[in-house]
N, C-alpha and C positions, 0 to 999 in steps of 0.2 A: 546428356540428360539434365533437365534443370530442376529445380532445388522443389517446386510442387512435384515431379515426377518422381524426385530420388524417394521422399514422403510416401509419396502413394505405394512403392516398390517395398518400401520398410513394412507398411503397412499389410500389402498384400503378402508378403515372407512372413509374416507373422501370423494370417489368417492359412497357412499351406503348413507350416510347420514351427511346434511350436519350441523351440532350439535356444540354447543358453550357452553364454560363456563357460568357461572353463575355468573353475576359480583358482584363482594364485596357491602353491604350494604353502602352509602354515601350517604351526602346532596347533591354533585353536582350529582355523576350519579347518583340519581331519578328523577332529572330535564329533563334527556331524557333516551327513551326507548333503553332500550337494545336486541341486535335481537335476539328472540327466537327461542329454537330448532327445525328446521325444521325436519317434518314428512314425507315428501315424498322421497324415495329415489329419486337421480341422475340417469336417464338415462345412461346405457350403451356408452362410449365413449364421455360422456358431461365431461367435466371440474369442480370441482365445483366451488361454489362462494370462495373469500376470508373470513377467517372469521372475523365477529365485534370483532375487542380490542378496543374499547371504554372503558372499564371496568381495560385498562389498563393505558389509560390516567393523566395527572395531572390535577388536578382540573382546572387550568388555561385554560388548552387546552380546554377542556369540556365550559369555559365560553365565547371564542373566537366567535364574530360574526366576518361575511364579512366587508370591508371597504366598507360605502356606494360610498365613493370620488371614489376608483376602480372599483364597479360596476356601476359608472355612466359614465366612458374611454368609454363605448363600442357606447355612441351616439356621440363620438366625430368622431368616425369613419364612420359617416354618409356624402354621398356624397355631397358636395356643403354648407355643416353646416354652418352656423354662432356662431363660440362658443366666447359665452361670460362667459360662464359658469367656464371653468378650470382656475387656477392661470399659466398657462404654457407659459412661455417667449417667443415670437415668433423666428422663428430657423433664422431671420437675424441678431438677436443679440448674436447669436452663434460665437465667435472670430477666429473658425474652419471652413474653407470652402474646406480643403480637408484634410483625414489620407492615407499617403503614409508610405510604404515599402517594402524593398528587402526580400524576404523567398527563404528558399530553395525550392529544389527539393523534391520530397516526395521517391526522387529515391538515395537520396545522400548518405545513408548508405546502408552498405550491409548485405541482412538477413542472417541468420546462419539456417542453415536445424529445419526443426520440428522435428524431430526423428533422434537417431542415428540408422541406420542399421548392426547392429554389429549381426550378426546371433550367434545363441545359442551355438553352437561350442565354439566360440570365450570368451564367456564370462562363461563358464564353465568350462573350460579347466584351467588347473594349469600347463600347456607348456608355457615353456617363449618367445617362439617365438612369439603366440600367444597375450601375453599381448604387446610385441615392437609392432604387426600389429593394437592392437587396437590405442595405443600411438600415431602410423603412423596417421592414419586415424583420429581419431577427433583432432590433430592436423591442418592437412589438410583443413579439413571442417571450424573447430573454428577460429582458428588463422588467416589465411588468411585475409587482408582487400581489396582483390581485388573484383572486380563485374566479377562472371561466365562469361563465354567468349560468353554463350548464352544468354544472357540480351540482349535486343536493344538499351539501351544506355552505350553508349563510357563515361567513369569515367569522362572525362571532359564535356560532357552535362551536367551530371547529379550532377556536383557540383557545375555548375554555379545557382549564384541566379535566380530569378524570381522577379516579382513588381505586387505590389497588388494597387488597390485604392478605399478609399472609399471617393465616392460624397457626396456635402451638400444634394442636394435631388435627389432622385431619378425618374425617368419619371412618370408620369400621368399610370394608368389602371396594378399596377401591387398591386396584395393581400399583406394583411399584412406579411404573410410570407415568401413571396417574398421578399420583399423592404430592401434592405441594404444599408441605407445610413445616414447621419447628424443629418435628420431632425427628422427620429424617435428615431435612436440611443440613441442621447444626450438628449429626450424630455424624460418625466415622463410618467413611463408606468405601465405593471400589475407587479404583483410580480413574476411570476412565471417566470417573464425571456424573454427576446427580440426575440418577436416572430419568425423570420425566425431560429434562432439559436436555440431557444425551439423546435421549428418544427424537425428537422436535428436534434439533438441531443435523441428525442423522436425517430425518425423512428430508429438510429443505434443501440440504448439499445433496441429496442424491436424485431426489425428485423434481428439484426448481432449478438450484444451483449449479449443478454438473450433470443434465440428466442424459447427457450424452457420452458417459466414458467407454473409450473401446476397449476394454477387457474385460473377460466373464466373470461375472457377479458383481462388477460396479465396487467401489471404492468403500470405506470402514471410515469413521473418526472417533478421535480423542480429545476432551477437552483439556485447556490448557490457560498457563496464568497470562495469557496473552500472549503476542507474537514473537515477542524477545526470547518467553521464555519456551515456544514452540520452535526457534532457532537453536537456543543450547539445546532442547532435545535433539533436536535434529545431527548437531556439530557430535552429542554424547553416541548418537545411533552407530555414526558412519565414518569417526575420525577417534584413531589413534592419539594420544598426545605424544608430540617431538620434544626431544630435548636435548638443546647444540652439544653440552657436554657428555650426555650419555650415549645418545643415535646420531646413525653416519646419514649423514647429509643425506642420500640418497634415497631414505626411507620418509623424508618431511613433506608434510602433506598440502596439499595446497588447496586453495579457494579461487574458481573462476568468477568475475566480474566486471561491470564496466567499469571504464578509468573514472569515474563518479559513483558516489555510492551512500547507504544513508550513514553516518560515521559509527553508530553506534556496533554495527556489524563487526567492523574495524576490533574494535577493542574487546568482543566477546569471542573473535578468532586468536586474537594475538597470545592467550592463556595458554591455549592450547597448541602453540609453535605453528601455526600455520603458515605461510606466507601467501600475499595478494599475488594471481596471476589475472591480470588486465588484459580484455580484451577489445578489441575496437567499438564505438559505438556513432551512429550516424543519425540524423536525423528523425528515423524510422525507429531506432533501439540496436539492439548488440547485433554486431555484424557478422552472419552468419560464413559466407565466403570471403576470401581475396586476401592482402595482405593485411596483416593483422587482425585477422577473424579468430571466431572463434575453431575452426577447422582448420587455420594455420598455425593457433597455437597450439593445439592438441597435436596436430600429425608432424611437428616439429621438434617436438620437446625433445631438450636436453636433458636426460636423465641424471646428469650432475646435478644437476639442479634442484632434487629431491622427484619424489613419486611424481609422478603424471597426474594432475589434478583429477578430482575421482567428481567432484560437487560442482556448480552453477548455482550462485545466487542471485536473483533477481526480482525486485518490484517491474513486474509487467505491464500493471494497467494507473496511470499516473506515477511515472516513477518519481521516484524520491532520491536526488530533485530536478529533475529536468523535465517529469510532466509528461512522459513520451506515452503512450498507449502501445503495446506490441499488437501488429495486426495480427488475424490467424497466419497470413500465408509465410511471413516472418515466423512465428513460432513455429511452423513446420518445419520449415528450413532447420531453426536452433536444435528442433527438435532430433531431426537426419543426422546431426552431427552428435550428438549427446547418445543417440542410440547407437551408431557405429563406433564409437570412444569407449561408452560403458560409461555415463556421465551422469550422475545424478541430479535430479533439476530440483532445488529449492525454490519455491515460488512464493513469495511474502506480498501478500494480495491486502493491504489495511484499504485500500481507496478503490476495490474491484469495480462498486457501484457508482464511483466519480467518473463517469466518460460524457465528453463534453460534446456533443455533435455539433452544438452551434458555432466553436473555436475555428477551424479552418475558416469554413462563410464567412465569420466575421471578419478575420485575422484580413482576407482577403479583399472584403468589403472597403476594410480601415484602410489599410495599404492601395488601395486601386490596382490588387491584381485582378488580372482577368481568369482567374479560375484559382481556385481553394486547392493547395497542396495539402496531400497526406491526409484525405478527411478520413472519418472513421466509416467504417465499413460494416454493416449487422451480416451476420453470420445467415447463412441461407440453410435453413431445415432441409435433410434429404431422408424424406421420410421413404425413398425405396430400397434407401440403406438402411432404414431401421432407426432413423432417428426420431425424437419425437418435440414438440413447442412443449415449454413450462408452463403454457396457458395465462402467461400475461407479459404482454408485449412490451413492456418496460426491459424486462430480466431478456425478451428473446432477442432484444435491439443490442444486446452490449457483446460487445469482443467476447469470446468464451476464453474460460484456461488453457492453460496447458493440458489440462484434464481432458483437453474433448480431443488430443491429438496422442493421446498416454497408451501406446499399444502395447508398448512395455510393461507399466506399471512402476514408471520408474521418478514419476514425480511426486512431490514433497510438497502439497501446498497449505500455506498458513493461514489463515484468519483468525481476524480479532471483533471485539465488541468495542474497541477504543475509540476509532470515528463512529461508529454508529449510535453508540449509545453514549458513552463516556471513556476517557484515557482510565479514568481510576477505577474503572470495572475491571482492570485485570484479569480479563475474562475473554480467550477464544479458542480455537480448534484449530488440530492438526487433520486433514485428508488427505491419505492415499491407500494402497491397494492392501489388503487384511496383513498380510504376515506381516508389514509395516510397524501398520499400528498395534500387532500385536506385542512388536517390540517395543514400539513409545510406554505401552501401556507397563511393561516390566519396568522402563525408566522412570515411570512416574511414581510405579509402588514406593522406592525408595529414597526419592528425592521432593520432590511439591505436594504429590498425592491426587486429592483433587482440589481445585481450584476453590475458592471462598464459598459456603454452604451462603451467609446471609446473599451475596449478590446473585448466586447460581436462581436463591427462592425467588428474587424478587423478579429478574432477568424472566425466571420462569412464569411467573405468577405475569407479566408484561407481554408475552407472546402466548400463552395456554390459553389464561383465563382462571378464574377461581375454583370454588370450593362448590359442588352443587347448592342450590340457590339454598336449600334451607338450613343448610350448616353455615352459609355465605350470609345470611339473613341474623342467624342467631349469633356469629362471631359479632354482627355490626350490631347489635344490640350487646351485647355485653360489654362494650368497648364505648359504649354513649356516642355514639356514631349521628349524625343527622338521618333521618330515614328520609327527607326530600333529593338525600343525594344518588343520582342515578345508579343503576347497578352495572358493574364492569364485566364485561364479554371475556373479556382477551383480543388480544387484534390477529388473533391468528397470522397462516402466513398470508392472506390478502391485506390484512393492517400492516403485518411488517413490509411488505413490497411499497406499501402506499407510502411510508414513511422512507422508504430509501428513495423512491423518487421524489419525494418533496424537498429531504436534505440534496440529493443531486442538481436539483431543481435553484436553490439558493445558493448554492457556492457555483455551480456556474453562472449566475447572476453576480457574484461578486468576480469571477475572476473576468465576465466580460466589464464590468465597471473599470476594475483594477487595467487591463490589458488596454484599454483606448483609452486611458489617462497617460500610460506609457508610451502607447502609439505620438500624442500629440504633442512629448515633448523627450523622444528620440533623437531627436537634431536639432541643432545649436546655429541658427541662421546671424551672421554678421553681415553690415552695412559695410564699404571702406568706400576709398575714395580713388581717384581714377588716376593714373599713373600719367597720361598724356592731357595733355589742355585740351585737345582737340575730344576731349568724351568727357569735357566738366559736367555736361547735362545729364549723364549717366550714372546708373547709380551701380554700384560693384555690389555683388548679394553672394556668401560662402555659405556652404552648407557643410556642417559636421556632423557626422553622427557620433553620438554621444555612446549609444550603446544598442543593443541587437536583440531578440529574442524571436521564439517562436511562442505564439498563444497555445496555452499548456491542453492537450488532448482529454486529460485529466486528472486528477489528485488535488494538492491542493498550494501547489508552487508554480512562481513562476520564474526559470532562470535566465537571468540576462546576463550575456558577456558585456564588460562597459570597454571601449576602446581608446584603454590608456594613452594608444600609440599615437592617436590625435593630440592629445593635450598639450599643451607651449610647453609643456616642462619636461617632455618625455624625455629621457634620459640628457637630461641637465647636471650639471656638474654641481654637487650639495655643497652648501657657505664653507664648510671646512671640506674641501679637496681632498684628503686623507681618508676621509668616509663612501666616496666614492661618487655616482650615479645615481639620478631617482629612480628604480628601475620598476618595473612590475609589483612584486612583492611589495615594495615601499609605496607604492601607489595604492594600492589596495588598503593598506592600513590606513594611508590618511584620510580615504575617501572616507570608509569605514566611521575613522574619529571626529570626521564633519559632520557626518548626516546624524549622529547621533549625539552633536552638541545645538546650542541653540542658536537661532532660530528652529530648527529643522527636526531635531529629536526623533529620527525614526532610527527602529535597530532593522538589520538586516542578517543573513548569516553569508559568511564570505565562505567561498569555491573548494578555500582549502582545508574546509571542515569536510569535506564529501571526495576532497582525493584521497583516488586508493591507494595510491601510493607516492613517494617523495618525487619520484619523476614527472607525474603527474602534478601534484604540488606543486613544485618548482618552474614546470616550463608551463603549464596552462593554467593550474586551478586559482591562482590570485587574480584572472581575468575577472573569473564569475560570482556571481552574488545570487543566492535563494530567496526569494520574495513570499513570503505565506499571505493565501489573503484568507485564510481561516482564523485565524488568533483575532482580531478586533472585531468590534461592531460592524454594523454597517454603514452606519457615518461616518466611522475612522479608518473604513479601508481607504475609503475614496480621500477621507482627507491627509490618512497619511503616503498615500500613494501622490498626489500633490505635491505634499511637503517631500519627498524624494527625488522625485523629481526637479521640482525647483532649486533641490540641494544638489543636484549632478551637476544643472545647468550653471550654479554659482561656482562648483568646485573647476570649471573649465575656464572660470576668469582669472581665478591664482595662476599669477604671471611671474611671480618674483620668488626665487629659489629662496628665499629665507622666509615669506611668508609661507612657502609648502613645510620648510623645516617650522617652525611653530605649531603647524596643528598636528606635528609629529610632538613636541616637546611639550603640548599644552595637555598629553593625554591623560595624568591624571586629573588634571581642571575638568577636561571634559567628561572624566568618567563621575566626578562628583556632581557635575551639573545631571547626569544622565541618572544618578540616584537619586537626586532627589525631585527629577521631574517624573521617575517612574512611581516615588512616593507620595506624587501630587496627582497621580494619575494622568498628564499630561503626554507619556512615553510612548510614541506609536511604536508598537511591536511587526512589524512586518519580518521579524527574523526567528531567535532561535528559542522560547521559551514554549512556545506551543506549536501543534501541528509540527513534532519531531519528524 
């Protein structure tokens, strides 16, 4: 049976009966009933339920009651109340009586096509005419930052700001989900997140964003201080803490992931004893079969070695950092193996709407293959399954979640407002299926709460829309406001849609800028001289390749392995003998301390920030370097992707083992040069201060 069929088998077992593990014997789960295997099959064309992982739980989570103080909010909400009841400051003591701002357009960038149209001729053909017309072409399409000449707005509309406002309160007789203004914003509320914004943000992940999950009644969210901090919830939901000297080895919990990984993960498992179990990862993303898959590690495991990893973390769509996109039929596969384990899937989604269609074609174009490996794939509507389109083709063109293959209910997935809007909005959401989030929601009562009222209003006030026009009218008058200034809409979800494809649209314009800058100075072409008299006339021509990549599918890296192993010095013997070999690790550091002294001044972040672990580290991750081409302009991608470039190709002329020991021994020189050109603003960042 192959790995779409094991899929569809899960699938169809779940639509026939709907059957749960057995939870592991505990003191906390006996304390509540675990839900038993149901006997009646599912109806023909019903969904079924999700299933209970309570049994997956940490005992904490299992202990969590409701906060009485939050279930008593709901009578403050009673018309005409006299509350004596709450500790809540009254909103005239709020030193806020309006949040004003200029936002864009949701029209200010320009999208790049969902698809290349490159017909089958074209990209099979080994005609070089052939490959110049595709060059032509996604050129044309990518590059461009002009708005199609059939848009309705004129580039100068659409670059001009906009002005938002949010009021101290808002008018008498509108719903809590309505109301965007001061007085509830800034006041203490539920945890799950400020109501009108919770509202709005529920309908788009269930309606646009995941409108196809197969479990009955479709998936819940919580909002959250961002995605780090929708991880610790997640780590707080479903992981015990270990600790070597209290608990036996065999009870310590582990985290599935690939042998790369974003680092920060790293260090908010390590608190909690966890250890890294690494699983293969190929081309395509984590490897679902064979040796070293993710199904060899699970159905192998050594119980010595602590619990059987119960969690999967992973960036699925541009991952962080290798850039991989998982297709669906990939995720199914993962998905086959996670269901039959009893594996909970963490899906940390910051770059969902980065997927690059024009990356392969291109990748290909540049290279003179004759067909695009690994392009991305749009997901095909089966609407006689019951599926339905989000009604804008942007959203129905991209890879879907793990959500759309979730028959269990057993995936965890993050978003944030950090690429889309801002890092320092600290602002996104947990989705998954209700008793989930009903449990995040207990974690949040007594730890974050809910997330920043000022950003949640503004956030809100940015996708809603304002205050009905005459209270909207009479705030901008009390405020001395220009009355020539337009009056703001909201961009609903068609403005938000618009504005993720236009940001989609510009960073795959920089990453094709950035990726054929790299294409063009990959290899390292030397002149020599002919060994025999009888070929003086001839000229000897060596090709190196300097370093390797694949054009990233999506997000907002690009990683290259550099191939040390080439270099005159690879494991050369260092000026003092006693120190040993230049070997990998040492290679990576110097590289590192050239490119980022002068002439060259670009940071990059090196391999073994994102190994999982010291295995990793040690035998592979000094190969590789993360390239962002989101942190700079757009003058300085391109020019600090130059200046990299021409620093690789200069780092392959250090010929002499004591000139490599110097820009070893020069590193504080260089690190003061690298201060003060980052103070001169001179410092291309292509590594690790932004686009974490």
């Amino acid at each position: 049976m192959d790995a779409s069929s094991s899929f569809d088998a899960l699938a169809g077992s779940r639509m026939s009966h709907s059957s749960t593990s057995t939870a592991p014997a505990s003191s906390i789960a006996s304390l509540k009933a675990v839900m038993s295997p149901a006997t009646s099959p599912i109806p023909a064309g019903q969904k079924p339920p999700p299933r209970n992982l309570q049994h997956l739980y940490a005992e904490t989570t299992n202990l969590r009651q409701p906060s009485k103080m939050k279930e008593y909010y709901k009578f403050f909400q009673i018309p005409g109340i006299g509350n004596l009841a709450g500790g809540l400051p009254h909103v005239q003591f709020f030193p806020y009586d309006t949040l004003e701002a200029k936002i864009a357009k949701p029209e200010r960038w320009t999208p790049s096509p969902n698809k290349q149209d490159i017909v089958e001729s074209d990209i099979e053909s080994d005609d070089e005419d052939d490959i110049v017309e595709i060059v032509d072409r996604v050129a044309a399409v990518n590059i461009t930052s002009e708005e199609p000449s059939s848009s309705s707005s004129a580039p100068s509309d659409r670059t001009a700001p906009e002005r938002i406002l949010v009021p101290k309160v808002a008018p008498d007789g509108l719903t809590a989900d309505k109301k965007i203004d001061l007085a509830t914003a800034l006041q203490y509320g539920s945890a799950d997140g400020y109501p009108p914004l919770l509202a709005w943000i529920r309908n788009f992940t269930r309606e646009y964003l995941h409108p196809n999950v197969p479990y009955e009644g479709g998936p819940e969210v919580v909002l959250t201080v961002g995605s780090t901090d929708g991880l610790s919830k997640t780590l707080e939901l479903f992981v015990d803490d270990w600790n070597p000297v209290r608990d036996d080895v065999t009870t310590r919990p582990g985290l599935l992931c690939e042998p790369f990984i974003y680092g920060n993960v790293l260090s908010q498992i390590a608190p909690k004893g966890m250890q890294v179990v690494t699983v293969e990862a190929d081309a395509d993303g984590m490897v679902p079969y064979g040796p070293g898959s993710l199904e060899d590690v699970l159905a192998n495991w050594d119980p010595s070695k602590g619990r059987r990893p119960h969690i999967l973390y992973t960036v699925t769509m541009g991952h962080n950092p290798t850039g991989i996109v998982l297709s669906l039929e990939r995720r199914k596969q993962l998905y086959e193996v996670c269901s039959r384990f009893d594996v909970i899937i963490a899906e940390d989604d910051p770059y969902w709407y980065m997927q690059f269609p024009s990356a392969a074609v291109n990748e290909a174009a540049s290279r003179n293959l004759s067909k695009p490996k690994s392009p991305l794939v749009a997901p095909t509507i089966n609407k006689a399954a019951g599926q339905r389109s989000t009604g804008f083709a942007f959203l129905d063109s991209l890879v879907p979640s793990f959500l759309s293959v979730d028959v269990d209910g057993r995936v965890v997935r993050l978003d944030t407002f950090s690429k889309t809007v801002a890092p320092g909005c600290r602002l996104g959401w947990i989705t998954a299926q209700p008793a989930l989030i009903e449990r995040f929601t207990r974690i949040a009562e007594t730890g974050t709460q809910q997330p920043s009222g000022f950003v949640q209003s503004l956030i809100s006030e940015l996708v809603i829309g304002p205050l009905p026009a005459a209270a909207a009218k009479k705030e901008l008058v009390a405020t001395k406001s220009k009355q020539t200034e337009p009056t703001f809409s909201g961009w609903q979800v068609g403005g938000w849609v618009r504005w993720l494809e236009g940001l989609r649209g510009e960073y795959e314009r920089r990453m094709n800028r950035m990726c054929t800058i790299l294409d063009e100075g990959s290899f390292q072409l030397k002149q020599g001289t002919p060994v025999r008299a009888a070929d003086a006339d001839w000229g000897v021509i060596t090709k190196t390749q300097l370093f390797s990549y694949d054009w990233p599918r999506g997000g907002m890296f690009v990683w290259i392995r550099v191939h040390f192993e080439a270099h005159p010095l690879w494991y050369a013997t260092r000026p003092n003998p006693a120190d040993g070999v230049i070997d990998g690790p040492l290679f990576s550091t110097a590289l590192m301390l050239y490119l980022s002294s002068k002439p060259h001044l670009v940071l990059v972040s090196p391999g073994t920030m994102f190994s999982a672990d010291d295995s990793v580290r040690l035998n592979r991750g000094w190969a590789y370097f993360r390239l962002c081409f989101a942190a700079e302009s757009d003058e300085n991608v391109e020019a600090c992707s130059k200046r990299l470039v021409d620093g690789i190709q200069k780092f392959w002329k250090v010929k002499k083992a004591q000139d490599f020991e110097d820009i070893i021994n020069n590193s504080p020189i260089v690190m003061a040069e690298a201060a003060e050109a980052n103070k001169a603003g001179e410092l291309g960042n292509l590594g690790v201060w932004m686009g974490c």
